[in-house]
C-alpha positions as a Markdown table, in Angstrom:
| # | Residue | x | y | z |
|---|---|---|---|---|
| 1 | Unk | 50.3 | -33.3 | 28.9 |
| 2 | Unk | 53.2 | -32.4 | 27.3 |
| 3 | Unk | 56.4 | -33.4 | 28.2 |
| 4 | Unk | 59.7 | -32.1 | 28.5 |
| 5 | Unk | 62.8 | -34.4 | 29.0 |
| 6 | Unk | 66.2 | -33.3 | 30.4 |
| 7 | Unk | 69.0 | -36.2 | 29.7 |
| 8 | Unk | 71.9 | -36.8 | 31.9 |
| 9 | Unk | 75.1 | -37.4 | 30.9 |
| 10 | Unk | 77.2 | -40.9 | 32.0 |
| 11 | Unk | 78.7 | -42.6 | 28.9 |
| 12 | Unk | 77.2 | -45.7 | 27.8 |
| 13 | Unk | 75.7 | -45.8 | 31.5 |
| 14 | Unk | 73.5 | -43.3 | 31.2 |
| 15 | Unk | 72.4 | -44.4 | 27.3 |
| 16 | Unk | 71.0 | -47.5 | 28.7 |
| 17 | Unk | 69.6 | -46.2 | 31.7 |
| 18 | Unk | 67.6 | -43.1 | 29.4 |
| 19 | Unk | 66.5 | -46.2 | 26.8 |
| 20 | Unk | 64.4 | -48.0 | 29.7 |
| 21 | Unk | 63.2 | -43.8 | 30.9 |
| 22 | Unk | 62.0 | -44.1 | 27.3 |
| 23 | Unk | 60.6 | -47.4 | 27.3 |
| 24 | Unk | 58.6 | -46.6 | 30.6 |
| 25 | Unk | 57.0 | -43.6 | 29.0 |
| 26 | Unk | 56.2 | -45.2 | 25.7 |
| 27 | Unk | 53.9 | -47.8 | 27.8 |
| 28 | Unk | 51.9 | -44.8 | 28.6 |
| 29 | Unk | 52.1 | -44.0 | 25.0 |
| 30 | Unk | 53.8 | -40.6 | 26.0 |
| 31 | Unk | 56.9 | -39.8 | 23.1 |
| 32 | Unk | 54.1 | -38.6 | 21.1 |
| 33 | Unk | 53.4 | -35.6 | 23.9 |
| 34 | Unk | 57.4 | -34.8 | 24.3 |
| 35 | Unk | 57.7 | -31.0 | 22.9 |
| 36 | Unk | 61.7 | -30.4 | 24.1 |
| 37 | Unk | 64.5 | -32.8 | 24.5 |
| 38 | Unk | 67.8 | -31.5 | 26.5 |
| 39 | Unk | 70.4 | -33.7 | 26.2 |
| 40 | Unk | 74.2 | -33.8 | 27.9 |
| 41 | Unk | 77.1 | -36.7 | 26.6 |
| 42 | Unk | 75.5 | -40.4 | 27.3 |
| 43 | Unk | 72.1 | -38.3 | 26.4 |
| 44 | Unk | 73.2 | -36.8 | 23.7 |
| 45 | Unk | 74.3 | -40.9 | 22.5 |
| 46 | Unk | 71.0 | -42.0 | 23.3 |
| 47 | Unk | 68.9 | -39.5 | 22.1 |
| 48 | Unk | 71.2 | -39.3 | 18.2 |
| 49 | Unk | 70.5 | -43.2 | 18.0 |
| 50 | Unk | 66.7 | -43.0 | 18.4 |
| 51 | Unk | 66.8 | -39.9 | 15.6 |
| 52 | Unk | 69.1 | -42.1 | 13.0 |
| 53 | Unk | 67.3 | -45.2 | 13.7 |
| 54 | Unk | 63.8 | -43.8 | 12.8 |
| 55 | Unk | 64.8 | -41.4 | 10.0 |
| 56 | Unk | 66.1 | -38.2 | 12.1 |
| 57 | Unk | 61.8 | -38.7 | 12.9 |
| 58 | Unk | 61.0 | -38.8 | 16.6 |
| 59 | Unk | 59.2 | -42.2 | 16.5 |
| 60 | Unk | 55.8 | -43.0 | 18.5 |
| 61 | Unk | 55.6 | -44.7 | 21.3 |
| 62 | Unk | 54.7 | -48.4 | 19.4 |
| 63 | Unk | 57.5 | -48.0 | 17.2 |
| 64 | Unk | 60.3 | -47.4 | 19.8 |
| 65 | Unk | 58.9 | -50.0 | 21.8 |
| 66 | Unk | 58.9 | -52.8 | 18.9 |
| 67 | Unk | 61.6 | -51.3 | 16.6 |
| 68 | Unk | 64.1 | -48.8 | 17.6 |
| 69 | Unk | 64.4 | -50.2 | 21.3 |
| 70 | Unk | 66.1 | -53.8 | 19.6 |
| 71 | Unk | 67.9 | -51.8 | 17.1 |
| 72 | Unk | 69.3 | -49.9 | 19.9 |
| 73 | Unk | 69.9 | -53.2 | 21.9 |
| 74 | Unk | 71.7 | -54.5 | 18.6 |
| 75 | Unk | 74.0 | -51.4 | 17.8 |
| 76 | Unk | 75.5 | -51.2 | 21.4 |
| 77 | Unk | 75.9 | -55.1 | 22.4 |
| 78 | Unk | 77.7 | -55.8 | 18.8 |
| 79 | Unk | 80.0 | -52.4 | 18.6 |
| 80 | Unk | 82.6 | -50.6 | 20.8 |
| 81 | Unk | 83.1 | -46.7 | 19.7 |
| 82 | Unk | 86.2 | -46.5 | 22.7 |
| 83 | Unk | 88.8 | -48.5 | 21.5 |
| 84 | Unk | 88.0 | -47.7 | 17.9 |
| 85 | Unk | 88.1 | -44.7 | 18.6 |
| 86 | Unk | 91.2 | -44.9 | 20.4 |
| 87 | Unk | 93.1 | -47.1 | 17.6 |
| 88 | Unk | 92.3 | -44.2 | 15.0 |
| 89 | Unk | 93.4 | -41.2 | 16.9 |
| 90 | Unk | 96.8 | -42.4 | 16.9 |
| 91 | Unk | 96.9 | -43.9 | 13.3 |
| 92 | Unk | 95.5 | -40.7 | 11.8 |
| 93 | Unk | 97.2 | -37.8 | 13.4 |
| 94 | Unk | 96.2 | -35.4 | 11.0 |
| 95 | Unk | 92.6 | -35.6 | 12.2 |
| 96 | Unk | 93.3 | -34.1 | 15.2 |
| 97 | Unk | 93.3 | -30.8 | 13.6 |
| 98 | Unk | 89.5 | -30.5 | 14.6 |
| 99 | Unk | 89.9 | -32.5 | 17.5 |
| 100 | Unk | 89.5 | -35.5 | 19.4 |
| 101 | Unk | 85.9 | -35.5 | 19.5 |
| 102 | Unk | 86.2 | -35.2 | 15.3 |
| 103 | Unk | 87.6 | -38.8 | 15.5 |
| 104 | Unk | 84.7 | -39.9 | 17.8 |
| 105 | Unk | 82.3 | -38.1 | 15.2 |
| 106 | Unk | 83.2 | -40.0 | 12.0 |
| 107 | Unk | 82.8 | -43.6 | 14.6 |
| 108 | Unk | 79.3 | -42.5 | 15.2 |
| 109 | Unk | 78.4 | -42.2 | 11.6 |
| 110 | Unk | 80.1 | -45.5 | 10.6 |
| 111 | Unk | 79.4 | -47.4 | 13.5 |
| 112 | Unk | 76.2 | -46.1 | 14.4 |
| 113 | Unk | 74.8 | -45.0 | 11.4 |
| 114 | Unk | 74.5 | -41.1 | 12.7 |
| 115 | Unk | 73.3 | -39.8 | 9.4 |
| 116 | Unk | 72.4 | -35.9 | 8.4 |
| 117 | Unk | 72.9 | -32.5 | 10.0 |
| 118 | Unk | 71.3 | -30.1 | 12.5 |
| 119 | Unk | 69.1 | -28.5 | 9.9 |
| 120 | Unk | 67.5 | -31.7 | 9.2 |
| 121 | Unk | 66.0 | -32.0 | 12.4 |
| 122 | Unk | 62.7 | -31.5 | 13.0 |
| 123 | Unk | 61.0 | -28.8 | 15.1 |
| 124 | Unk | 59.2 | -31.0 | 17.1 |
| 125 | Unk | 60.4 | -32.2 | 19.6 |
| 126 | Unk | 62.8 | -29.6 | 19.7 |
| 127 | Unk | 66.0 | -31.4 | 20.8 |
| 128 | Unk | 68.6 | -29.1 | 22.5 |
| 129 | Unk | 72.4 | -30.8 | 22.4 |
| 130 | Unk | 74.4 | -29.5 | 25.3 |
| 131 | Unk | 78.3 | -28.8 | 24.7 |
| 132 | Unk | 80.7 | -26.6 | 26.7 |
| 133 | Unk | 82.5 | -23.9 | 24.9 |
| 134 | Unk | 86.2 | -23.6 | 26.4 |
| 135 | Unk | 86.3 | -19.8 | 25.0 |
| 136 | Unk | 83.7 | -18.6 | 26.9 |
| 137 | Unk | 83.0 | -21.0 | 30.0 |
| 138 | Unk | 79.2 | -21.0 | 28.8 |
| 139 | Unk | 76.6 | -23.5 | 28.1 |
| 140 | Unk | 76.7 | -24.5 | 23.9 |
| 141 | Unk | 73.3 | -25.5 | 22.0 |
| 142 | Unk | 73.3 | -27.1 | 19.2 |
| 143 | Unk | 69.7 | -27.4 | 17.6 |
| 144 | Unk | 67.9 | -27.5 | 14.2 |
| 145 | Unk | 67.9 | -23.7 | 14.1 |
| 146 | Unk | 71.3 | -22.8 | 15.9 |
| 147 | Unk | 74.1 | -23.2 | 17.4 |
| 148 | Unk | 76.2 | -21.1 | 20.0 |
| 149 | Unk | 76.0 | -19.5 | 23.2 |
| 150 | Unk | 75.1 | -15.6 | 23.9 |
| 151 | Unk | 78.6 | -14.5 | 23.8 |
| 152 | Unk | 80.0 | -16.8 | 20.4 |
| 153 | Unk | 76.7 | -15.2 | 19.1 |
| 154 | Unk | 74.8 | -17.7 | 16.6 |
| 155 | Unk | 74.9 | -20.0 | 13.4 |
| 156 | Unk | 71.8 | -19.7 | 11.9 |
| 157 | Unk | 70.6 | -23.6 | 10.5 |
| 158 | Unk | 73.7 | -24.9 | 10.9 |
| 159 | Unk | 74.9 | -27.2 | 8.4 |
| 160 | Unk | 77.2 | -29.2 | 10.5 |
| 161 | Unk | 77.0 | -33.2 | 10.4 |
| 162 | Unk | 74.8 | -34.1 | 13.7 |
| 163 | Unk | 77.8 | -36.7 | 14.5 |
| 164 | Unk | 79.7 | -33.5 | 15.6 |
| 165 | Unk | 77.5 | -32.0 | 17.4 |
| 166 | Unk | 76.4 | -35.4 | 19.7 |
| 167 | Unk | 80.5 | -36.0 | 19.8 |
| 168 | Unk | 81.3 | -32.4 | 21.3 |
| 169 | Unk | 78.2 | -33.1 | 23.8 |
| 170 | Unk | 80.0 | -36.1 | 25.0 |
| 171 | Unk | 83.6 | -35.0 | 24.6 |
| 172 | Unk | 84.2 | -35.9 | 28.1 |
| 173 | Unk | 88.0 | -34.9 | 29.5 |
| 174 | Unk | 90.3 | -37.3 | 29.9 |
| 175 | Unk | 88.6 | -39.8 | 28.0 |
| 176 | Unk | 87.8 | -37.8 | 24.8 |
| 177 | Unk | 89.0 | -34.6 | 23.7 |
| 178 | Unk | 87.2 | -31.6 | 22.3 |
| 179 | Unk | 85.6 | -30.7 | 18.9 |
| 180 | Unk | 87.2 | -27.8 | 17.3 |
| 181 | Unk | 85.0 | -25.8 | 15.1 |
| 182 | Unk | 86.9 | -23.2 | 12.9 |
| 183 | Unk | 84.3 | -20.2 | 13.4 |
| 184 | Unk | 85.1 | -18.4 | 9.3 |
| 185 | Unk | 83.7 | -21.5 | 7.9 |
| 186 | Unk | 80.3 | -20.2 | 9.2 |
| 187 | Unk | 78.0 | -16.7 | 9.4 |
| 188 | Unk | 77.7 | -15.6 | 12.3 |
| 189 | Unk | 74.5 | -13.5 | 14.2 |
| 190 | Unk | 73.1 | -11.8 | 17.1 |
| 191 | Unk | 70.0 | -10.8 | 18.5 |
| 192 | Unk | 69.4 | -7.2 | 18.9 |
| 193 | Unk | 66.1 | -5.8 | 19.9 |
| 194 | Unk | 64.4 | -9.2 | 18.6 |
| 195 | Unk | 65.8 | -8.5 | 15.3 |
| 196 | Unk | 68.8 | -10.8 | 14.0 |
| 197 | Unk | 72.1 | -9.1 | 12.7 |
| 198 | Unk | 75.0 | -10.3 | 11.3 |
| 199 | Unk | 77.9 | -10.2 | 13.1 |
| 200 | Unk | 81.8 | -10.9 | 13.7 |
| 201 | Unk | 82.3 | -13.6 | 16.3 |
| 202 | Unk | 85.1 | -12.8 | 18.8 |
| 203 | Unk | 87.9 | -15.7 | 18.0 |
| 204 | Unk | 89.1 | -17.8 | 15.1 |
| 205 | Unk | 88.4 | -21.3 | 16.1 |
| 206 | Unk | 85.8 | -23.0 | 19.6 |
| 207 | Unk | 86.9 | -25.5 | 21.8 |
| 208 | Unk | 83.4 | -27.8 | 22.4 |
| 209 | Unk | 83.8 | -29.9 | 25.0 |
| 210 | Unk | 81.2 | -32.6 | 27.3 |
| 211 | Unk | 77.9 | -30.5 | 28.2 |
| 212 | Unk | 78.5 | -32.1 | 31.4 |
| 213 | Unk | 81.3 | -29.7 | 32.5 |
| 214 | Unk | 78.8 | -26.9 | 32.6 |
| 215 | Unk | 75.6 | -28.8 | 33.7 |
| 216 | Unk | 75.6 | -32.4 | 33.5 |
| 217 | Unk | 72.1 | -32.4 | 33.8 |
| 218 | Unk | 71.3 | -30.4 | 30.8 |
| 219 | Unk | 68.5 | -28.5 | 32.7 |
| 220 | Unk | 69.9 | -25.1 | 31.9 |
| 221 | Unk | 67.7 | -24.9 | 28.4 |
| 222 | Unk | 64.4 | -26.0 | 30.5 |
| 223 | Unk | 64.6 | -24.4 | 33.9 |
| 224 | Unk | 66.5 | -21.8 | 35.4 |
| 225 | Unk | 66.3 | -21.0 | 39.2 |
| 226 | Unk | 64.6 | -18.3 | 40.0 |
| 227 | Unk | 63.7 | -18.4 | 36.6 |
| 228 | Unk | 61.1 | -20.5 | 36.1 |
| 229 | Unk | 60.1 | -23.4 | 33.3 |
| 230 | Unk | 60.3 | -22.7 | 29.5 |
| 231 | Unk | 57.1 | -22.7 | 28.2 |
| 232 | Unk | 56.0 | -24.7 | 25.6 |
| 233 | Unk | 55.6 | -27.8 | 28.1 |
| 234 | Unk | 54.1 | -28.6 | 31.2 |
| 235 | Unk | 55.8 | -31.6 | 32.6 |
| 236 | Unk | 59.5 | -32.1 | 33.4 |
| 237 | Unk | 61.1 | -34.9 | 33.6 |
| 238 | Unk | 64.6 | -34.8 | 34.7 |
| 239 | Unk | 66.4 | -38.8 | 34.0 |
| 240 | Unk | 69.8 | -38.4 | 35.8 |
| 241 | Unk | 72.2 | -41.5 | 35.3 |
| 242 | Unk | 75.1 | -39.4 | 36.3 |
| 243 | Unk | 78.0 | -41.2 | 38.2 |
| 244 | Unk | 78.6 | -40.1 | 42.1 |
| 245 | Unk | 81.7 | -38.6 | 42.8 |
| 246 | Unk | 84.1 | -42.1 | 43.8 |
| 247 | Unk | 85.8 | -41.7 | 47.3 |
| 248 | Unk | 87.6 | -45.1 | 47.1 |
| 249 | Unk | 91.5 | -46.3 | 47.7 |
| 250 | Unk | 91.6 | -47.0 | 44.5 |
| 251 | Unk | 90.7 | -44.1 | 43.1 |
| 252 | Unk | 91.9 | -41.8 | 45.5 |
| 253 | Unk | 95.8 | -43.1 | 45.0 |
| 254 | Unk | 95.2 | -42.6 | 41.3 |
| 255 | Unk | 93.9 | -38.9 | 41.5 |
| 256 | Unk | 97.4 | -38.2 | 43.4 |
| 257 | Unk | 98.9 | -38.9 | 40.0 |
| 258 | Unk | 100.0 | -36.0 | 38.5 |
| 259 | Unk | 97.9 | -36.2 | 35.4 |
| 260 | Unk | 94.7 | -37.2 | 37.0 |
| 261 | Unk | 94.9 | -34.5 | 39.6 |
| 262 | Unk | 93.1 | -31.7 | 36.9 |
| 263 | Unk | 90.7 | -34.6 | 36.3 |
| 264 | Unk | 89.9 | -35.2 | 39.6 |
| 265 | Unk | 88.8 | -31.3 | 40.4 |
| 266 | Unk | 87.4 | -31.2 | 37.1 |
| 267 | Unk | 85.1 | -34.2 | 38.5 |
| 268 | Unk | 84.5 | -32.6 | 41.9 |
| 269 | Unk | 83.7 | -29.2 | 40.4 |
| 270 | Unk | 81.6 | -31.2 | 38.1 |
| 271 | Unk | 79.8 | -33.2 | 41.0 |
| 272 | Unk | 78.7 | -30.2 | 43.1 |
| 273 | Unk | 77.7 | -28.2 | 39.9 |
| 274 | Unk | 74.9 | -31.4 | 39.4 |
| 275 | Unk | 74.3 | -31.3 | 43.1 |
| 276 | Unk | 73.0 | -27.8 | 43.2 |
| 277 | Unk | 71.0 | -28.1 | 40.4 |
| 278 | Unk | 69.5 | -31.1 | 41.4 |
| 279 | Unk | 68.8 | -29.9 | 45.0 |
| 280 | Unk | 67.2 | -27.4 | 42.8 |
| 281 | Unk | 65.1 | -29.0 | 40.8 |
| 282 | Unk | 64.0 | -31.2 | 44.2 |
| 283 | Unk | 62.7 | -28.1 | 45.8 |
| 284 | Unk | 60.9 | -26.9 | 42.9 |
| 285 | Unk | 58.8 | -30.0 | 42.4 |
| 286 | Unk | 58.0 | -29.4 | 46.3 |
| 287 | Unk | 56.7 | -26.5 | 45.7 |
| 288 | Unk | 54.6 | -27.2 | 42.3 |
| 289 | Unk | 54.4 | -31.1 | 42.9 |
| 290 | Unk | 52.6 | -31.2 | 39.1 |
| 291 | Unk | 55.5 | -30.0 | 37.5 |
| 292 | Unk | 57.6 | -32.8 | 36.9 |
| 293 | Unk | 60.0 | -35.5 | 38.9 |
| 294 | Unk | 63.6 | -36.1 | 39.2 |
| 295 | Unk | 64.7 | -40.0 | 38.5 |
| 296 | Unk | 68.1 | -40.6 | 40.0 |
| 297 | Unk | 70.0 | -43.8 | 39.0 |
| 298 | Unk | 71.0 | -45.9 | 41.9 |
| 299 | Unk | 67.7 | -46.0 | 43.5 |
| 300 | Unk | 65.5 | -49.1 | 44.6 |
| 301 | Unk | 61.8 | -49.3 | 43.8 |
| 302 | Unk | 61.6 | -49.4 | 47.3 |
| 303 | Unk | 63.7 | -46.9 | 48.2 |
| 304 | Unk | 61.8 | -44.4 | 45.9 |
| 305 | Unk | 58.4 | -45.7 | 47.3 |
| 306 | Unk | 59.3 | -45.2 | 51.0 |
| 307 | Unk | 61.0 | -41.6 | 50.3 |
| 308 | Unk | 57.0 | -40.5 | 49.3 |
| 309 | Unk | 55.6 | -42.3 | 52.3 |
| 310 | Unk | 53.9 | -44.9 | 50.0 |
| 311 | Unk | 53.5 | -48.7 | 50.4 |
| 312 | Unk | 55.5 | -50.6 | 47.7 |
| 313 | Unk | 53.3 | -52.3 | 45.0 |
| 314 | Unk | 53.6 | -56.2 | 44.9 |
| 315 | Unk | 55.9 | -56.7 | 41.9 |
| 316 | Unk | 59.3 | -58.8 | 40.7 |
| 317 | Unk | 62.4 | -55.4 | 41.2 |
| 318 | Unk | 65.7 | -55.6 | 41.1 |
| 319 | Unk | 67.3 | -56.2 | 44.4 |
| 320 | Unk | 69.8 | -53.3 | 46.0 |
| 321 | Unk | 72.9 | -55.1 | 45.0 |
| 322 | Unk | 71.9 | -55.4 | 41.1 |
| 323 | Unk | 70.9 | -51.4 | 41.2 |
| 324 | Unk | 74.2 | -50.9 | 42.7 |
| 325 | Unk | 75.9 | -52.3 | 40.0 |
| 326 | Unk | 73.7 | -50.6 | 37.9 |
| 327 | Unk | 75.0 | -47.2 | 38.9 |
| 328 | Unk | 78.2 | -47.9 | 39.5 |
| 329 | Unk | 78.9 | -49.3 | 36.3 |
| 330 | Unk | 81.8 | -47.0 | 34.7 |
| 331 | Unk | 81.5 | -43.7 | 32.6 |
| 332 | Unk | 82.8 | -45.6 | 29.4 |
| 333 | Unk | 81.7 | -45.8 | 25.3 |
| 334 | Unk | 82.4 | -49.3 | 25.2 |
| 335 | Unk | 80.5 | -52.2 | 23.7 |
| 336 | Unk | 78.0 | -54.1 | 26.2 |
| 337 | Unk | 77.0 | -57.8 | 26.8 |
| 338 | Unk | 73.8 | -58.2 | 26.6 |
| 339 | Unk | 73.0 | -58.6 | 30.2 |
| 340 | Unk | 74.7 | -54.8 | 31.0 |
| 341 | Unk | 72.4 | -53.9 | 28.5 |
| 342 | Unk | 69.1 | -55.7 | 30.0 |
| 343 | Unk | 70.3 | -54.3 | 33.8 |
| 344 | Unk | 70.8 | -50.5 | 33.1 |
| 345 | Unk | 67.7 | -50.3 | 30.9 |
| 346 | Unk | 65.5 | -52.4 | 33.5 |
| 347 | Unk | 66.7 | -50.2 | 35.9 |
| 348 | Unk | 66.4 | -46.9 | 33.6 |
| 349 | Unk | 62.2 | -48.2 | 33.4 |
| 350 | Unk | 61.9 | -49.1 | 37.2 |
| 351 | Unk | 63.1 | -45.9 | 38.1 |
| 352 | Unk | 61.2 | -43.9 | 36.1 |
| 353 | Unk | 57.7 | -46.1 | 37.1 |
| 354 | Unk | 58.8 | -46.1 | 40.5 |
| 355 | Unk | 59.2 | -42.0 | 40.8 |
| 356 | Unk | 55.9 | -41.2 | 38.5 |
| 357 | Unk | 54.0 | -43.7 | 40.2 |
| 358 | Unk | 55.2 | -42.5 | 43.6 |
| 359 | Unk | 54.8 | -38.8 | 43.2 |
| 360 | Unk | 52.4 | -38.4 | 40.3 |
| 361 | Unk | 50.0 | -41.2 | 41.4 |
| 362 | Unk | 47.0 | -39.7 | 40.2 |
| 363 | Unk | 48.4 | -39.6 | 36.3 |
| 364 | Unk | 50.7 | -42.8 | 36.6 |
| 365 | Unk | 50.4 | -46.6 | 37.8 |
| 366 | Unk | 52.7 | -49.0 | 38.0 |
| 367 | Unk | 53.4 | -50.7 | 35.1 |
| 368 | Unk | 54.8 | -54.2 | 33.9 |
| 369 | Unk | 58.1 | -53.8 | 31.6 |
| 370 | Unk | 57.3 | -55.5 | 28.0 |
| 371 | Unk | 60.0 | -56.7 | 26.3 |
| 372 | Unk | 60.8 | -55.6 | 23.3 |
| 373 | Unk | 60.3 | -57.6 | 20.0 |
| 374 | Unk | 61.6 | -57.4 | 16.5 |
């Protein structure tokens, strides 16, 4: 089998949640068989961290479980990248130049040890980092090879720290800014009857901005309706810890705000853009049930077992109120007790054993969660 993951975006959130998506397939000794790794904001955290904690090596299954898992655990119960992040946009001004997201960038590296660039990734798996590009409304990849969307045209083995590019994944509006990449500090191609060609990219300087504002599910690089799967895989698995659109007092009164009204279409744009492509995604694992599964945050083991007709194993699960804190826990980059952390990645491994076991039951049982050890 070989595997292809699609991570949501969601802040911290959505980390955690992907770290116990990981942990669940690692049991099965299954990072080894991941080929492509689409990743959007909290995804784009998540996935950096398990890169820079083994080396920019995608580790095996035994060493995420017993060493990168803890480290994780360690980095985001011990460290806030928000207010820090905060504090030193307004004491450095000057940095702004290249953006907000610039700021959270040079966090990342010091806080989270986010070493190297793109070009030091390897090929396998390839990871695909998801960003927006203001310019040209389209969906921007970073990877080891390239960066750009069809209209920029391409860098070729960008040199640019990874830091940026995870930081322009996540630059999330209203919360972060974007990532401003001057384009004559790079070269700049196209692809013209398969052959490349250099080129002259339309505008001086890219707004990046959060991968989630096109596709928050960062599916675009794996499937396309109508279009089919990529090859180069033959299992999909689509880990989405993204936040439901909030219809609340509280919330509505502070959308009526003049400066949170943009935010709040931006959000419901955002919202049905996800919905589409989820419903999507839903009715093409209908259709070719082998494919892959879509693991939704907010869902009970139960739940997930009754929606594929299926009796629910005997087994210790988080009750409905603890998975409803789970998802409704806030779209944030700040640092976690220990506890947040042991909820959202409990419930990021009972989802995903809950939904293979469900709907792939003759490649996956349930499972007991290990803990992690140093």
């Amino acid at each position: 089998m070989r595997i292809a993951l699609a991570l949501s975006g969601g802040g911290i959130r959505a980390a955690v949640f992907h770290c116990g998506v990981f942990q669940r397939l690692a049991v099965d000794g299954l990072l080894e068989k991941t080929t492509f790794i689409s990743t959007v904001s909290g995804g784009s955290l998540v996935t950096g961290l398990v890169f820079s904690e083994n080396g920019l090596v995608w580790p095996t299954s035994d060493v995420y479980l017993n060493s990168i898992l803890p480290r994780i655990e360690s980095r985001l119960t011990s460290s806030t990248i928000q207010s820090s992040y905060a504090w030193r946009s307004l004491i450095f001004p000057w940095r702004l130049i290249r953006g907000r997201a610039h700021i959270l960038a040079g966090q990342l590296k010091s806080q989270w040890g986010m070493k190297g660039s793109l070009n030091q990734l390897p090929d396998h798996p390839h990871w695909f980092i998801n960003a927006t590009c203001f310019e040209t409304g389209k969906n921007w990849r970073f990877c080891y090879s390239r960066m750009g969307d069809y209209k920029t045209h391409y860098v070729l083995n960008p040199d640019l720290p990874l830091a940026d590019a995870i930081a322009a994944s996540a630059a999330v509006p209203g919360l972060i800014g974007p990532l401003v990449l001057h384009s004559d500090e790079f070269d700049w191609h196209r692809y013209v009857d398969g052959k490349i060609k250099p080129v002259q990219t339309a505008a001086k300087r890219y707004e990046l901005w959060d991968g989630g504002v096109y596709d928050n599910l960062g599916v675009e690089a794996l499937y396309k309706p109508n279009g089919g799967f990529r090859e180069g895989f033959d299992f999909l698995i689509v880990s989405d810890a993204s936040a439901p659109l909030a219809f609340d007092p509280k919330t509505i009164k502070r959308s009526l705000n003049p400066v949170h009204r943009p935010l709040r279409l931006v959000n419901v744009a955002t919202d049905q853009i996800r919905g589409l492509r989820a419903r999507s995604l839903i009715a093409e694992f209908s259709q070719s049930p082998d494919a892959g599964v879509y693991l939704r945050i907010g869902n009970t083991t139960e739940y997930i077992f009754a929606a594929a007709n299926r009796a629910v194993p005997p087994g210790d699960y988080l009750a409905e109120p603890q998975v409803s804190s789970a998802a409704a826990f806030p779209t944030s980059l700040r640092r976690l007790d220990p506890t947040e952390f042991e909820l959202l990645c409990r419930h990021g491994f009972e989802v995903a054993d809950a939904t293979l076991a469900s709907r792939q039951a003759s490649r996956f049982s349930v499972q007991p969660r290990p803990r992690a050890t140093n």
